[in-house]
Residue, then its C-alpha position, 0 to 999 in steps of 0.5 A: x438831174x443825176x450825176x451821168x456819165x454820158x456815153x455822146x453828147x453833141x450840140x444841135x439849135x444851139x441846145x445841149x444834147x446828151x445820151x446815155x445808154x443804161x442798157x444795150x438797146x436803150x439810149x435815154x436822151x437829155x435836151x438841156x438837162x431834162x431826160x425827153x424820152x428813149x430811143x430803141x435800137x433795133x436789128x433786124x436781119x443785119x440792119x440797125x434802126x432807131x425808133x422812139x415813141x416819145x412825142x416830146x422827141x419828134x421835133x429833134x428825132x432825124x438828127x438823134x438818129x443820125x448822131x446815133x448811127x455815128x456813134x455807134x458805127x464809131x464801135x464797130 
């Protein structure tokens, strides 16, 4: 894995997550390490929501979401 700096990071089933944000709209999340997949952020007509379409990421989805929404409400 590249030397990251990660923008959150957090721990969930005893395993270590990490997400960076390369770009705006785009946070690329590690599990142990490995980049899993992308979550998107999307806004629309004043409400954010996060979609992924990486199947690898689905067992973990909800709670890299709600990590998210703290995340970045805490920028708000």
């Amino acid at each position: 894995m590249k030397d990251l700096e990660f923008n959150h990071e957090f721990e969930m089933d005893c395993m270590h997550i990490c997400i960076d944000i390369p770009k705006k709209k785009c946070n690329q999340v590690y599990i142990e390490g490995e980049l899993l997949g992308t979550v998107w952020q999307c806004r629309k007509q004043g409400i954010t929501s996060f979609i992924s379409g990486d199947y690898q990421l689905d067992p973990y989805l909800d709670r890299i979401i709600s990590e998210l929404n703290i995340f970045y409400g805490a920028l708000v």
